[in-house]
C-alpha positions in Angstrom: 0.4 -12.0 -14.8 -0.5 -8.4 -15.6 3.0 -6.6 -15.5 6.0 -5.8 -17.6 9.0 -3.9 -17.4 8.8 -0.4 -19.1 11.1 -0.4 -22.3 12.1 3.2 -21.8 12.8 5.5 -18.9 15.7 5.2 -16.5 16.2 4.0 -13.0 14.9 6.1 -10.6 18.1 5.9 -7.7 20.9 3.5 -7.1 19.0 2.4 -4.3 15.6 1.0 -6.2 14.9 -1.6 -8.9 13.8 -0.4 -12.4 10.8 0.7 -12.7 7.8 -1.4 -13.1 4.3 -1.3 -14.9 1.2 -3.0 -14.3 -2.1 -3.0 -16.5 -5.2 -2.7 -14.8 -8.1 0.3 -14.5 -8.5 3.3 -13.4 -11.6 4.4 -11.6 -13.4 7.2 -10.4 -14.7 8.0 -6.9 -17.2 7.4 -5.3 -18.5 4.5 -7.3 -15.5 3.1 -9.4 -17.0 3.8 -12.5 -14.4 3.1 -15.0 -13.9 1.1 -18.5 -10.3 1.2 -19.0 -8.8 -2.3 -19.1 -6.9 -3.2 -19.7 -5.6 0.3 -21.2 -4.4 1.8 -18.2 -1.4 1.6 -16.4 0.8 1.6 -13.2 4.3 2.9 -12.9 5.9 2.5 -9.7 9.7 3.2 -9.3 11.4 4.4 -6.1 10.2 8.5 -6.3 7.1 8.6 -8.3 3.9 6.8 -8.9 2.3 7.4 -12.1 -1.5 6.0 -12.9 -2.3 6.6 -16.6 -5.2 5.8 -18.5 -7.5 6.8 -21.5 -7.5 10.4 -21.2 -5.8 10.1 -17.9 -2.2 11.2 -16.4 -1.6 11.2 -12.5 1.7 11.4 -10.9 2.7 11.2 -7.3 5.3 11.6 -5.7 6.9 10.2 -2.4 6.1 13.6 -1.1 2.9 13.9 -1.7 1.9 9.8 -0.8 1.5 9.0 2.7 0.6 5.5 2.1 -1.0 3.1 -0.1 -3.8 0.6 0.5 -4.2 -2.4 -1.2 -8.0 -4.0 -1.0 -9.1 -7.2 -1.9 -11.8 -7.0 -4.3 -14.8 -10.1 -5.9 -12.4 -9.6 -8.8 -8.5 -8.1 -8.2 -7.5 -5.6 -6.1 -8.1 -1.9 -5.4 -4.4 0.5 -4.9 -5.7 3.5 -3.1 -3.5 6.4 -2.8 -3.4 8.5 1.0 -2.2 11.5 0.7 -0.1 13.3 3.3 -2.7 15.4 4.3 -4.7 12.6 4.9 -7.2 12.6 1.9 -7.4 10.5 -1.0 -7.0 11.5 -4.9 -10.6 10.8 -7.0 -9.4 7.9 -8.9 -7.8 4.7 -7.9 -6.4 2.0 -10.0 -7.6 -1.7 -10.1 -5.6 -4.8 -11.0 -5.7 -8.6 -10.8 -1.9 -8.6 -9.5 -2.2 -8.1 -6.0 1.2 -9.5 -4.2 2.9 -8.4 -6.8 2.0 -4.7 -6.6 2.5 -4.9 -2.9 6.3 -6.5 -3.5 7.0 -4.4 -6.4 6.1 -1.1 -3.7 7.6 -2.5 -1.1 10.4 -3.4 -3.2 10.9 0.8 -3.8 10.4 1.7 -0.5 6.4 3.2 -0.3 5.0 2.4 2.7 1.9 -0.2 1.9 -0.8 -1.6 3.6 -3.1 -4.5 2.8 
């Protein structure tokens, strides 16, 4: 599978598991261009969500994430991002790991669908 545990960085709350990363892509809107695997990365722990890549840093934060879709792809998975006000950021991230992105969120409390 296409995860591992972070080897630094501390637990976000009592109440969530350790962080978690997963390596996948991230893509531009609207038409997913993007070369990055498997260099890029997901971090989800129970306040933040952070999507880096090759030149590429995005953090969210519970309060700025609404919810977040999962879509079956040909190939992997798409993890969109909805923000509060009801738009979405211009990058996504892609990955081959699909259930376990959704239990690893689920697992920190985000709200998920898909």
């Amino acid at each position: 599978m296409a995860f591992r545990m972070p080897v630094t960085g501390g637990q976000a709350g009592a109440a969530f598991p350790a962080p978690i990363e997963f390596v996948g892509s991230v893509r531009s809107r609207p038409f997913g261009f993007g070369i990055s695997a498997p260099l890029s990365h997901l971090t989800i722990d129970g306040d933040s969500l952070l999507v880096s890549g090759p030149g590429r840093l995005h953090r969210l934060t519970r309060a700025d994430v609404a919810t977040v879709r999962l879509r079956i792809r040909v190939v992997g998975c798409r993890v969109d991002f909805v923000l509060r006000d009801g738009n979405r950021p211009d990058f996504y991230f892609a990955a081959m790991a699909r259930s376990a992105i959704r239990n690893a969120l689920k697992e920190r409390g985000w709200p998920v669908e898909g």
